[in-house]
N, C-alpha and C positions, 0 to 999 in steps of 0.2 A: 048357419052356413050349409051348401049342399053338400052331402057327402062326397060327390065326382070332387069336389074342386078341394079338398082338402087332403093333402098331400102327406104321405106316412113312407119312412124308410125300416127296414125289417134290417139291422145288421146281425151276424151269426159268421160262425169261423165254418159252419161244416150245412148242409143242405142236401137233400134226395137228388138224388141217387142214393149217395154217401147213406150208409145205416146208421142212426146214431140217434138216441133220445133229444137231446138237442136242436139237431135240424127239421125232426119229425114236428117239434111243439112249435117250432117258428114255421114251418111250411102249415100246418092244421090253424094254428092263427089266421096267417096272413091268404089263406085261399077262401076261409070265411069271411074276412072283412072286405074282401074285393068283391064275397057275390053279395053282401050289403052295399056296394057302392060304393065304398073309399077305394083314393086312390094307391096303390100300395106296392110298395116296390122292394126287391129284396137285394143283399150287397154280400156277397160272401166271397171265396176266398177258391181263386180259380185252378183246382186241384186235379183234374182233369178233362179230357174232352166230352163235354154232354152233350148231346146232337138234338135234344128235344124241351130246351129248356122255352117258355114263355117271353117272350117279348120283357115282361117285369122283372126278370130273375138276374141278378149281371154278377158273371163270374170274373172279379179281379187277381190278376196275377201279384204275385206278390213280390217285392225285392226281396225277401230271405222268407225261406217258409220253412217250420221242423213241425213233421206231425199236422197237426191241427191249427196250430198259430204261423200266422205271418204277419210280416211289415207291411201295413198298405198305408203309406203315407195320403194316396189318392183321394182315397174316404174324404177327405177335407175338406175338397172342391167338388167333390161328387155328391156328397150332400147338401149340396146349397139350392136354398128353393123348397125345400122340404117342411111342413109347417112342426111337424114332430119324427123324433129318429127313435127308434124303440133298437135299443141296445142289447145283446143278449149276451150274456156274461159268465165264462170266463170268453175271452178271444183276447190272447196277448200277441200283440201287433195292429192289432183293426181296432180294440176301443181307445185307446191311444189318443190317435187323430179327431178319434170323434169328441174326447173329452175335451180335447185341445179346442176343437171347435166350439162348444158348446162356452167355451170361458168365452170366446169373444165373440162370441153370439149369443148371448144370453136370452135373445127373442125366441131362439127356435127350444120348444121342446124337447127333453131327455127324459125319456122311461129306460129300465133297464131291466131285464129278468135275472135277476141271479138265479142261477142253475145250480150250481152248487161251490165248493169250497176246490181250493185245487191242492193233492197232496202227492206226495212223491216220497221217495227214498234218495238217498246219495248226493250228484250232484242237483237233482232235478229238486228233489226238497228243497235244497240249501237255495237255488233261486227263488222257487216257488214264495218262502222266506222270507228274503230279500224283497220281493216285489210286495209282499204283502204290507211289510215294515214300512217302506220306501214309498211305493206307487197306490196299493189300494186305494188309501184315506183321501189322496189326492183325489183319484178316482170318483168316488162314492159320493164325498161330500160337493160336487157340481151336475150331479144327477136331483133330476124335480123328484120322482118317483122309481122305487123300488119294488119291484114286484117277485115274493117267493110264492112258490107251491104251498108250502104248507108254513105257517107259523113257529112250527114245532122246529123244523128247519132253519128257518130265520134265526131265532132265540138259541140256537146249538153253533151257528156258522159263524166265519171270520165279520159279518155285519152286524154281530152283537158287542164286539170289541168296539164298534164305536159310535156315536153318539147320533143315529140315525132312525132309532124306533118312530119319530113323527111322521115318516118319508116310507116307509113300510106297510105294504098293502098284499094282502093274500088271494092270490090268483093259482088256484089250481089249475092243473092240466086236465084236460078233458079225453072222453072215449068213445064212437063212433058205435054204437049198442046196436048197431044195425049189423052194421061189419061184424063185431065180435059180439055171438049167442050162443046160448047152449045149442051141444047138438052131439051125434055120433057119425064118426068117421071109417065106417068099417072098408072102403077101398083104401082112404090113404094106408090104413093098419096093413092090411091086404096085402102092398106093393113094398110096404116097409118090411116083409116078411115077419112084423111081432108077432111073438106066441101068444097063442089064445088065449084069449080069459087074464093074462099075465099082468098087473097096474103098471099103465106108463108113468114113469115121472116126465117131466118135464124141462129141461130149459132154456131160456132162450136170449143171446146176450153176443156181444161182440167177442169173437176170438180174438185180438189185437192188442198189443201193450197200453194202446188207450183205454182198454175195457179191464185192462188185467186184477181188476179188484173186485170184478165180480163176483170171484170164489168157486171158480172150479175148482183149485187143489183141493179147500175143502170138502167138496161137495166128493169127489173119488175117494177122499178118505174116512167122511162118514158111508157112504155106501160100502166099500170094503166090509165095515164092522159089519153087514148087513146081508152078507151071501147066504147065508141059509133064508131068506125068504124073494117071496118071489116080486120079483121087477122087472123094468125094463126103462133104463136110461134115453132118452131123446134130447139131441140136442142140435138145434136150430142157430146156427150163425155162423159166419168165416173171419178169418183171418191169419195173420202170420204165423199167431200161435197153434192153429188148428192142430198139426201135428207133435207138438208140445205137447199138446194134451190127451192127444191119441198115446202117446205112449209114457205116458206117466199111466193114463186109464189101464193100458198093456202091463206093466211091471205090479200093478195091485191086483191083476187076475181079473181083469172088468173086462175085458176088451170086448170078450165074445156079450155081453148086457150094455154094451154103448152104443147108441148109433150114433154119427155125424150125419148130417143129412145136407150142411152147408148152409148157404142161404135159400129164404123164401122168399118168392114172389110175394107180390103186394095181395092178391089174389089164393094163393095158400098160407099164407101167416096165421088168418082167422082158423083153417079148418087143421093146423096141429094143437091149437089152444083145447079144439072141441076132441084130440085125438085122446089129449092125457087125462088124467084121475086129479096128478096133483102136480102143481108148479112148484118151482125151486126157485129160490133167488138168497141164496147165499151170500152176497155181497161182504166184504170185509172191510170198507173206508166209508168214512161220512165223505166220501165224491159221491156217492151215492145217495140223492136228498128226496126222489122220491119212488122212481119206480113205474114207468111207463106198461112194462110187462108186464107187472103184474095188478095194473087195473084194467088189460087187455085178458090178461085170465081170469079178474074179477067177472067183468060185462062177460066173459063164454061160461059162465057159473062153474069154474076151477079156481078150487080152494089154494092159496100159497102160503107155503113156509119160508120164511126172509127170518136175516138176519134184524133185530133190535135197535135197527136206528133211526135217528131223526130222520122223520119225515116220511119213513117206509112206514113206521110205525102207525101213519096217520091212515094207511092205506090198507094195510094188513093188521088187521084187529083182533088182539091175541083173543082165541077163540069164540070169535067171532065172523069174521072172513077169513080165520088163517091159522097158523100158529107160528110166535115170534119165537127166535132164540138167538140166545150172546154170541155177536160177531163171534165169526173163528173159531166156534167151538166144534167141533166135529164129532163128538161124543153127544152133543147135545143136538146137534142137527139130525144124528141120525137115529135116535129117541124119537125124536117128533116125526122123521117119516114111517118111524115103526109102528106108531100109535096111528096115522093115518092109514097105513095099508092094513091094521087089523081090524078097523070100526068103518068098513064101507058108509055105516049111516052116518057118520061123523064129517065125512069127506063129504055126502048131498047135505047136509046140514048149513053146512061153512060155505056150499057150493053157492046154494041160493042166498046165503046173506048178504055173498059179495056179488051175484048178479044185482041184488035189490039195491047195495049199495053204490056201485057203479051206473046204475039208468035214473038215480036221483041223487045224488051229490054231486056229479062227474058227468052230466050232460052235456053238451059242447053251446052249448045257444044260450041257454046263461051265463056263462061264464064268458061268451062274449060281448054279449051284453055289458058284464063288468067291467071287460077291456076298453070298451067303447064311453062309457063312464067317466073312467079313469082319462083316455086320452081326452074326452073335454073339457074335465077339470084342467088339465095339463097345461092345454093349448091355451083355454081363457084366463089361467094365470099369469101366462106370459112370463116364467120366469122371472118373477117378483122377488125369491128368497136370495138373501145377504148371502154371498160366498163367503169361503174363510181362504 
């Protein structure tokens, strides 16, 4: 079949503009299978006014939206005609409809990307929970294919509670090695006013209750242990929490060694990665399954320290592109950035294993290749497998 005439819906709760690992991996999908010639169209969750979106892109409003989830009952009928829906997962209110379709359509294809596990505290857990107990298995078990980032991930997450490994297929996220290369940044340094010679750390992640497991707190309070040597904190992203964090940074004595700098341009992103020495990714939850940042400061040959979880683990290779260490430790996070700032050759060591690693595992054109694979296995099974 031609590619033009074979029809593909992209659904996702969040999309660029919007900064979010998520939307980034379904827009870098779906803008490469278009300039292959599929036809490809994306359905997300209409959060606000975007003046420049593509003719493919359709921002649905929603009957109730919190955060990142909404009701889009619409999805239902808005999918019809579609020869495969490629699902991306978590979106509670948008996969919904689509699973619902998918029982009484059994013709059309369902891929789905699980991203990650969804976790919470309080009331937001106790749903989370519920839905898992309740809705997941429903869920899962009427999907053709399953696609994680990493395996490591997969075999760790709420998809190994059920009886799905036949339907599980490893599709990593890919990295733009053009965009992001080594280099030196001495204007952005420059205007940022860092002191000379001083190692930047790095980080770069959402300010937001949606990102809030990234682990900044930790991250201020392994730095604290660490004022007698020299650094210089950067950190790259906005949100609600922004001043959350400015002044917990403020009560440890950091303020004057943090910078905010907010968000980057699509266009500056690449040249803070080539600003710093070393990237942080502290994360504290398995929501966190792989790590987009930090195979973006893999491909700019910047070594990362991350926390020890599924799936970062597969990215950040204890010394080898990185060095890992146990969620939430902050004695131990800042051990490891102290052994980076004292062994410069250690840091170009790990620098170039994770450029070498990132422009040959994490290429973006094989890996869609796989995606393209995958969907014609999909399509010419025709959903054939026995529901339960």
């Amino acid at each position: 079949m031609d590619k033009a005439q074979i029809t593909i819906a992209h659904v996702v709760c969040t999309y660029p503009p919007y900064r979010g690992g998520m939307g980034n991996v379904a827009r870098d999908s779906v803008e490469r299978l278009r300039a292959r010639g599929y036809n490809v169209h994306v359905f997300t969750i209409q959060d606000k006014d975007v003046q420049d979106d593509p003719r493919w892109v359709h921002r649905i409003p929603g009957i109730l939206q919190i955060g990142n989830a909404g009701v889009l009952p619409s999805l239902f009928h808005r999918l019809s005609g579609f020869d495969l829906v490629h699902l991306h997962y978590p979106f509670f209110g948008g996969a919904e409809p689509v699973i619902v379709r998918k029982a009484l359509r059994q013709d059309q294809g369902l891929v789905m990307t699980y991203h990650m596990d969804n976790v919470g505290g309080g009331l937001k857990g106790a749903v989370f929970g519920m839905h898992r107990r309740l809705l997941f298995p429903w869920l899962v078990n009427r999907v053709d294919r399953i696609l994680v980032s990493s395996m490591d991930y997969g075999l760790h997450s709420a998809l190994a509670e059920l009886e799905v490994m036949d339907r599980i297929e490893e599709h990593p996220f890919g990295v733009d090695s053009e965009r992001f290369h080594p280099g030196d940044e001495p204007e952005l340094r420059a205007r940022l006013r860092l002191p000379a010679g001083t190692p930047i750390l790095l980080f770069v992640g959402g300010l937001d209750a949606a990102h809030a497991f990234k682990g900044l707190p930790v991250l201020f309070e392994a730095l604290s242990l660490l004022r007698g040597r020299p650094w210089h904190l950067v950190i790259v992203g906005e949100g609600a929490l922004k001043e959350t964090y400015r002044t917990a940074a403020r009560a440890l004595g950091l303020e004057e060694r943090v910078t905010f700098v907010g968000s980057a341009s699509e266009a500056d992103l690449p040249r803070y990665y080539r600003l710093a020495d070393v990237h942080l990714f502290p994360s504290t939850a398995r929501a966190e399954s792989f790590g987009l940042v930090a195979l973006e400061a893999a491909a700019s040959g910047v070594p990362t320290i991350a926390s020890a979880l599924p799936g970062v683990r597969t990215l950040v290779r204890d010394g080898d592109t990185g060095i890992l260490v146990p969620s939430g430790d902050a004695s131990a996070l800042a051990s490891a950035i102290a052994t980076v700032l004292e062994h410069p050759e250690l840091r170009a060591r790990l620098g170039l294993s994770a450029r070498v690693m990132a422009t040959t595992a994490y290429h973006w054109e094989p890996l869609i290749d796989r995606l393209e694979a995958t969907y014609a296995s999909v399509i010419q099974q025709q959903s054939k497998r026995e529901y339960l």
